[in-house]
C-alpha positions in Angstrom: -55.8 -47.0 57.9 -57.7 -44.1 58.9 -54.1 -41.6 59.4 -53.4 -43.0 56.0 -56.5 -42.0 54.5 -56.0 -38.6 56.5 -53.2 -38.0 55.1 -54.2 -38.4 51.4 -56.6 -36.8 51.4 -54.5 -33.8 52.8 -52.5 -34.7 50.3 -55.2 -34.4 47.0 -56.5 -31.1 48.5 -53.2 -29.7 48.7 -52.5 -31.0 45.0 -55.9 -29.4 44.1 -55.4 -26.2 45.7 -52.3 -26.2 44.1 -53.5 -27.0 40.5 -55.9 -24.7 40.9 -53.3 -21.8 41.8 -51.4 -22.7 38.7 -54.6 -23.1 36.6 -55.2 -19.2 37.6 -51.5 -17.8 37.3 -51.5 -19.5 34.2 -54.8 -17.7 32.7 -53.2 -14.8 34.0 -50.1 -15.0 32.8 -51.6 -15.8 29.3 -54.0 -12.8 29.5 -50.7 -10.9 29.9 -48.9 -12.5 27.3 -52.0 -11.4 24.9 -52.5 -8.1 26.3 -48.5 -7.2 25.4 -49.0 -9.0 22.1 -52.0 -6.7 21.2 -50.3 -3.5 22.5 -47.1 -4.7 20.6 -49.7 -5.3 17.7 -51.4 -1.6 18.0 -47.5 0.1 18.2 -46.7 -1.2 15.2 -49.5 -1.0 13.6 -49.5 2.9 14.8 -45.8 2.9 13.8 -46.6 2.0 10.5 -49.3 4.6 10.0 -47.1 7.2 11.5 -44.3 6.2 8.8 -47.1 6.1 6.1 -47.9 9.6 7.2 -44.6 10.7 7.5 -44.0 9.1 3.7 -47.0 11.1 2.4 -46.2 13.8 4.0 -42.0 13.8 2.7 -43.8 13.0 -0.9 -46.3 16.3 -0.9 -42.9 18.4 0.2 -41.0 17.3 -2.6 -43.7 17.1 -5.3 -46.2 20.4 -4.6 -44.8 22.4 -1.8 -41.4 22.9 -2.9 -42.2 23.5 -6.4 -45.1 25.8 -5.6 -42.5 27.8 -2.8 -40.2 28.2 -5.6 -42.7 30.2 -7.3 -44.1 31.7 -4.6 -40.3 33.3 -4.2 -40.9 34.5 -7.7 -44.7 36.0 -7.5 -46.8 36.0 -4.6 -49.5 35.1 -6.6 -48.5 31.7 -6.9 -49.9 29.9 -3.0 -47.9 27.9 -1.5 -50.3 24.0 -0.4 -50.4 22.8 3.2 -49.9 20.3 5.0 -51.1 17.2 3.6 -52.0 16.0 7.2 -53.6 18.5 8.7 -53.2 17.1 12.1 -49.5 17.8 11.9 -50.3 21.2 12.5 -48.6 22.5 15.6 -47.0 18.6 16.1 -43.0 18.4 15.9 -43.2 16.6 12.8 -45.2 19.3 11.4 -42.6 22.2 12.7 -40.1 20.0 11.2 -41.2 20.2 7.3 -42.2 24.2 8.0 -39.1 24.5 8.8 -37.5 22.6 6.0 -39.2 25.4 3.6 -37.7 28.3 5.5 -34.2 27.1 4.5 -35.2 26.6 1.3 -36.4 29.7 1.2 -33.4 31.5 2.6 -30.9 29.1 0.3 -33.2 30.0 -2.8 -33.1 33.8 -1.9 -29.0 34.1 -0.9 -28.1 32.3 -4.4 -30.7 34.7 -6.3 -29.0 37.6 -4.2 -26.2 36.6 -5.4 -26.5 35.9 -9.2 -28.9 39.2 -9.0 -26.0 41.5 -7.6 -23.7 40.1 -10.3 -26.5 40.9 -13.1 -26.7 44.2 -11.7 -23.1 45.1 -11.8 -23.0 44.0 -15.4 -25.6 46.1 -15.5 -24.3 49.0 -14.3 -20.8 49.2 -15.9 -22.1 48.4 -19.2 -25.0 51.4 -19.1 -22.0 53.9 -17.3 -19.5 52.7 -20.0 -22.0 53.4 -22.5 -23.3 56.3 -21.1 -19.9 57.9 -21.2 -19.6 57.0 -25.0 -23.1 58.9 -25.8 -22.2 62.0 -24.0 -19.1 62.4 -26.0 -21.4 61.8 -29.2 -23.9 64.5 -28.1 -21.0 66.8 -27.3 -19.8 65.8 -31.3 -23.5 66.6 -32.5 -23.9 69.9 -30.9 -20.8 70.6 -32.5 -21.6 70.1 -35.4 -24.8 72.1 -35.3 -23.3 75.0 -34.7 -20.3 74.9 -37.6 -23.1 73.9 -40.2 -25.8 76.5 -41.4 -27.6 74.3 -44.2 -30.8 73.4 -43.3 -30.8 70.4 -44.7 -27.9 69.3 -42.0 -29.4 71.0 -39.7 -32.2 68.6 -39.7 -30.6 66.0 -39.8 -28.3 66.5 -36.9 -31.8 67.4 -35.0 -32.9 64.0 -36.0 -29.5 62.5 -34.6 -29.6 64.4 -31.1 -33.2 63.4 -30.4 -32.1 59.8 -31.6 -29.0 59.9 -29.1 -30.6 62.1 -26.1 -33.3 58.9 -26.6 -30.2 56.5 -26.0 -29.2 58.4 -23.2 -32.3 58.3 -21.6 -32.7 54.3 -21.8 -29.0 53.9 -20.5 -29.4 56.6 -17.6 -32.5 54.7 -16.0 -30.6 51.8 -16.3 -27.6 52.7 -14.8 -30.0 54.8 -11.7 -31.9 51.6 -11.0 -28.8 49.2 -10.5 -27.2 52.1 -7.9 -25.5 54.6 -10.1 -26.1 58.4 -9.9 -27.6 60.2 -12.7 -24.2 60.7 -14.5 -25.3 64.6 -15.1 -24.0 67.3 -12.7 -25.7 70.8 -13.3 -26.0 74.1 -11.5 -29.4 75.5 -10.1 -31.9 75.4 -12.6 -35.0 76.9 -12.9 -38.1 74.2 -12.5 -39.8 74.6 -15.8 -36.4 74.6 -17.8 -36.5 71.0 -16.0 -39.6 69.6 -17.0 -39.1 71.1 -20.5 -35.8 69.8 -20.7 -37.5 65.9 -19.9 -40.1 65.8 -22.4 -37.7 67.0 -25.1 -36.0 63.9 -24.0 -38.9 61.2 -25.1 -40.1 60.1 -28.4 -43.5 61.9 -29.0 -43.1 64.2 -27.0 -45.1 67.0 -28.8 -48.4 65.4 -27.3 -46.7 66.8 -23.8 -48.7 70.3 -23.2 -47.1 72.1 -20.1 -48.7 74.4 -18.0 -46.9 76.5 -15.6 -49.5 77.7 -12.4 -46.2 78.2 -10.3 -47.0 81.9 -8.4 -43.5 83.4 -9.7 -41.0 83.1 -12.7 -37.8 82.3 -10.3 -38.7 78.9 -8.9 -36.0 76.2 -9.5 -34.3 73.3 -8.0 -30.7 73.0 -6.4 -28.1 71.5 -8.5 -27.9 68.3 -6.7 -31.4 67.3 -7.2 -31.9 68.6 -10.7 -31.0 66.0 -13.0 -32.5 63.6 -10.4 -36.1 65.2 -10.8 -35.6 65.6 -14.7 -35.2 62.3 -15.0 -37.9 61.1 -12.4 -40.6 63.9 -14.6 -39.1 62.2 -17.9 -40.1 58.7 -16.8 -43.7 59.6 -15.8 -44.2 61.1 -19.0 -43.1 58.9 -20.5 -45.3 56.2 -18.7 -48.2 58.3 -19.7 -46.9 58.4 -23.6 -46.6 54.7 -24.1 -50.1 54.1 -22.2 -52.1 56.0 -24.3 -53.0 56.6 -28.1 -51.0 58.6 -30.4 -53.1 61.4 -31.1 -54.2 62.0 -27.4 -52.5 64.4 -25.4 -50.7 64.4 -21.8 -51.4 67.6 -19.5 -48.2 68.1 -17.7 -49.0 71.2 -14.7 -46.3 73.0 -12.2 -49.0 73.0 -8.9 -47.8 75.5 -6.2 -48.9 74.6 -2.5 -49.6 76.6 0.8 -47.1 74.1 2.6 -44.3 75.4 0.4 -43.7 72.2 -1.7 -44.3 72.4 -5.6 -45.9 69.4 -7.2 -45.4 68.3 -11.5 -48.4 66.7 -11.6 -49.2 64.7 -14.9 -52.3 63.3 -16.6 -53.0 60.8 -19.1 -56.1 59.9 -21.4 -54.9 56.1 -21.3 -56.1 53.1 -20.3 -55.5 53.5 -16.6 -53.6 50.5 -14.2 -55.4 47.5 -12.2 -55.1 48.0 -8.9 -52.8 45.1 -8.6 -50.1 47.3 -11.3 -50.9 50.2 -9.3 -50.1 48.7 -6.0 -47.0 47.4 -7.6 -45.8 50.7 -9.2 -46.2 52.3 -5.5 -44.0 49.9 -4.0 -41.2 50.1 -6.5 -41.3 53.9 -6.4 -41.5 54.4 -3.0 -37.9 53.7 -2.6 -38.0 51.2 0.4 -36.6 48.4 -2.3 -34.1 50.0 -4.0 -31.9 48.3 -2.1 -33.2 44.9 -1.9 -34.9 45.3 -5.8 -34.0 41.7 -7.8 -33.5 42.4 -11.7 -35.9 39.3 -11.9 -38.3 41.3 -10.4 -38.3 43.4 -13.5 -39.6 41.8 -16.0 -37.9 40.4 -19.1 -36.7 42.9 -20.7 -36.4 44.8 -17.6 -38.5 48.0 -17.3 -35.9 49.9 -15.4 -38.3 53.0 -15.1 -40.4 53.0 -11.6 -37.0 50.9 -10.3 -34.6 54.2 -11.2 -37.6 56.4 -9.8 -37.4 54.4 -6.7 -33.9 54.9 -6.3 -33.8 58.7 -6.9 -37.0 59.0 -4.6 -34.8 57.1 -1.5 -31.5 59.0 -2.7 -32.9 62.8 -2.7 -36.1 63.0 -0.9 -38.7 63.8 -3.5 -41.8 61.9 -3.5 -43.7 60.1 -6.0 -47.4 58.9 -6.5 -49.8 57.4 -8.9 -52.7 56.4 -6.3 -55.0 58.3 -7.8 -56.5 57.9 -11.5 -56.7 61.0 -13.9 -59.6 63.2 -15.1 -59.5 61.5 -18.0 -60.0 58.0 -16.0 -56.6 57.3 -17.0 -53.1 57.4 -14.8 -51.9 60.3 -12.2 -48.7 61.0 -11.5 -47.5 63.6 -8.7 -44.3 64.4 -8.6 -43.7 66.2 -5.3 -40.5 68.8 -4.5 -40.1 69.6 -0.7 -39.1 73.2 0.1 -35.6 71.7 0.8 -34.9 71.2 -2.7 -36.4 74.5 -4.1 -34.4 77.6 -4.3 -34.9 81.5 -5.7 -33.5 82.0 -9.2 -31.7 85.5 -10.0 -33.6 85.9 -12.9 -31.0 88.5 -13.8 -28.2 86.3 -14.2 -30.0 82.6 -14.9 -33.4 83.3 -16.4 -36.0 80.9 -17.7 -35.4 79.9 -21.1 -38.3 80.9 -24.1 -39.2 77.4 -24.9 -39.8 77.4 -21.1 -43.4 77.8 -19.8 -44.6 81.1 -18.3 -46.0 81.4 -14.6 -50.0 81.7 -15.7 -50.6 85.4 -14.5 -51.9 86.4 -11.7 -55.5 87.0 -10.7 -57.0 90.8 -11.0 -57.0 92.3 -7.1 -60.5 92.2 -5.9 -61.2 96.3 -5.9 -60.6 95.3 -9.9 -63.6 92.9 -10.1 -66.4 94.2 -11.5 -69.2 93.0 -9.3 -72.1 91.7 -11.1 -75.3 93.1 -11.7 -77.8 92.3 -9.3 -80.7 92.7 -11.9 -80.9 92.7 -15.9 -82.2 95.7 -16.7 -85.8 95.6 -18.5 -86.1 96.6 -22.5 -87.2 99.7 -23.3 -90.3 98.4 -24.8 -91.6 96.8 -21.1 -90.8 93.3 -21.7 -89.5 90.9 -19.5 -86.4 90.1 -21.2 -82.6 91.2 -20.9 -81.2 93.7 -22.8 -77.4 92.9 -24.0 -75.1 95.9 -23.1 -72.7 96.6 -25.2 -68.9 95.5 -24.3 -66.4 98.3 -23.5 -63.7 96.7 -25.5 -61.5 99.7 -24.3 -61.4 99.3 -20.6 -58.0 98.4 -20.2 -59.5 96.0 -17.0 -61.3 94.2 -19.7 -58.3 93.2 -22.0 -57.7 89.8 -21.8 -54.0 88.5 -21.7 -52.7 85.4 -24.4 -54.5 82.7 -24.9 -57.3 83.4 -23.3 -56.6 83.8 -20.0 -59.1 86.2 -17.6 -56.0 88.3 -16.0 -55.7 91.7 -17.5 -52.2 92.4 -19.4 -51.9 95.8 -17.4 -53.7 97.0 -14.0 -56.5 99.5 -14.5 -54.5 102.9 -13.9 -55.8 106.9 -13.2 -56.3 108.5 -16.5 -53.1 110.2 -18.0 -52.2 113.7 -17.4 -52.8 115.8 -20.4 -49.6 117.1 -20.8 -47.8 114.1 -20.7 -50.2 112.5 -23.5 -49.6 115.3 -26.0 -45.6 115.2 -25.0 -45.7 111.5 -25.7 -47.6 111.9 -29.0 -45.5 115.0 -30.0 -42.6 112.4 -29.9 -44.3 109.8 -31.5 -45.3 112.0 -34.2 -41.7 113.2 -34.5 -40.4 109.0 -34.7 -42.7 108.5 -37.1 -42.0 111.8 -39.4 -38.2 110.8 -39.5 -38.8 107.0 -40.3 -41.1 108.3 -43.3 -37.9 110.3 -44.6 -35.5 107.9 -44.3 -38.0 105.9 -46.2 -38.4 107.9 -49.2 -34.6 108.9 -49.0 -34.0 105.7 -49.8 -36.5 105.1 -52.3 -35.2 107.9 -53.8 -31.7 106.3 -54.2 
């Protein structure tokens, strides 16, 4: 009896231990079970928000950033949103969509490119083509100008050639700015027979007052810049023109330098440009564009003007500027000509013409200068006030030149030799004898 008790009782403490192993594999075993049901549980519940972000994310693309980078291809004023997460900044995700708007952006850009350079060649062979036609028809009208002597004609064919040098003008810039060359080949020519032959070229262009500070009369330009600069000068004036009232005038000045350039520098009374136009004017005339310039950029219609001044500044080496604003808190343009584009004129063979301004002259050398009193003198009657002396109106040091100007028309010389005076008015007395016979010769007859 008692081996048979032994041995069950062995028998229920084995069976407990046992149960009580299974009891605790099974709780762990369970715990496990839960514990990859709750991770299972958090991955897809973080796979879900991950796809929700990712959704969100696809949808901002599509609705505002695309949109807004289209525009911001067109203007950089338009801004472009971020991110709508902002913790997929930096993430591969993020990289991912940034990356998505640079090959939009290129796409967008190479199809513009494209469609731009066709616009552009249309551009170009219709202003050449049409270009070619108005130079034969200014050949026609100078022609006629000189067969006919009525004045009536005459005025009228003036009215014509201003009209068609006008047309010229607008098909010229156009043509320069989509990569043509002026269309105009001309010799040396002196500078201020350049800037006088551009404003004769605008509409208005009586309100353009020239002055001509240049040191000597035989400054001018080599051939293969000339027309370039004419037409550069033409466009800033005629920027100054349209951006100020009609009865205001533009000062137009040919500035020497001591670094051997020569400057056209031109100033307006108008309402001046924002910073923002002024930025954006610098940029197109600077030249580092021309090459890369969109005709959308232009405007609609398309101001061709700073564009064609761009390319002539990057084609000949002349430099343009409008950073600073005028006297008259309006718009300054510098137009500068290195020394490599100047040359001396033979003023014998090719001189300035008369409409041309004249060099202003030259100051008086200082052993000229009067030097002022130190001290007024007293009046005779002991006051204290000045006495006006009278002017010596026939010092020849005191003769003023035209308009004004403080030079003297002839340098103060030695007093004449006596001789030679009554010579010269022995002959002038002997002119003037024989004109009075003539005169009453032919009275007589």
């Amino acid at each position: 009896m008692t081996a048979i008790y032994e041995a069950a009782t062995v028998a229920l403490g084995a069976t407990t231990t046992v149960g009580a192993v299974g009891a605790v594999v099974l709780a762990r075993s369970r715990a496990a079970l839960a514990a990859r049901a709750e991770a299972q549980a958090a991955r897809a519940t973080s796979a879900e928000d991950r796809e929700r972000v990712f959704a969100d994310e696809l949808r901002h693309l599509v609705t505002a950033r695309l949109p807004a980078y289209a525009q911001h291809l067109v203007s950089s004023h338009h801004p472009v949103p971020r991110l709508f997460s902002a913790h997929l900044a930096g993430t591969e995700n993020g990289q991912l969509f940034e990356a998505v708007l640079g090959q939009f952006s290129e796409a967008v850009l190479t199809q513009r490119r494209r469609i731009d350079n066709a616009a552009w060649a249309a551009v170009r062979g219709t202003s050449s083509q049409t270009q070619s036609v108005a130079n034969r028809m200014q050949d026609l009208i100078d022609e006629l100008q000189r067969k006919h002597d009525n004045p009536e004609l005459l005025d009228t064919f003036i009215g014509i050639d201003e009209l068609n040098e006008q047309i010229l003008r607008q098909l010229q810039k156009a043509a320069i700015a989509s990569g043509s060359w002026p269309g105009h080949v001309r010799e040396d020519t002196q500078l201020p027979d350049i800037v006088t032959g551009a404003r004769s070229r605008l509409h208005g262009y009586a309100r353009i007052k020239v002055n001509n500070h240049l040191r000597a009369a035989n400054v001018g330009v080599v051939g293969r810049a000339a027309e370039p600069i004419a037409v550069a000068c033409a466009e800033l004036m005629a920027n100054a023109l349209e951006n100020s009232s009609d009865d205001l005038p533009v000062d137009v000045t040919l500035m020497p330098t001591d670094n051997g350039s020569v400057s056209i520098v031109i100033n307006d009374a108008g309402t001046g440009m924002t910073a923002d136009e002024r930025a954006r004017g610098m940029s197109l005339m600077s030249g580092e564009k021309s090459q890369v310039l969109l005709l959308s950029e232009l405007g609609d219609p398309p101001a061709y003007g700073f564009a064609a001044i761009g390319r002539l500044v990057a084609d000949y080496g002349f430099q343009v500027s409008i950073d600073l604003p005028s006297p008259y808190n309006g718009v300054q343009a510098v137009l500068s000509i290195p020394a490599s584009l100047l040359v001396t004129m033979d003023e014998a063979k090719q001189p300035v013409s008369a409409i041309a301004p004249l060099p202003a002259p030259p100051p008086p050398p200082r052993s000229q200068r009067r030097a002022a009193p130190e001290s007024s003198p007293a009046a005779a009657d002991g006051s204290d006030l000045p006495q006006r002396r009278p002017k010596r109106l026939t010092e020849p040091s005191e003769r003023r030149g035209p308009q004004g100007s403080e030079a003297p028309l002839t340098p103060q010389a030695e007093s004449p030799d006596p001789e030679e005076a009554g010579e010269l008015w022995s002959d002038f007395e002997h002119g003037f004898n024989a004109a009075t016979t003539d005169s009453d010769t032919e009275d007589a007859t």
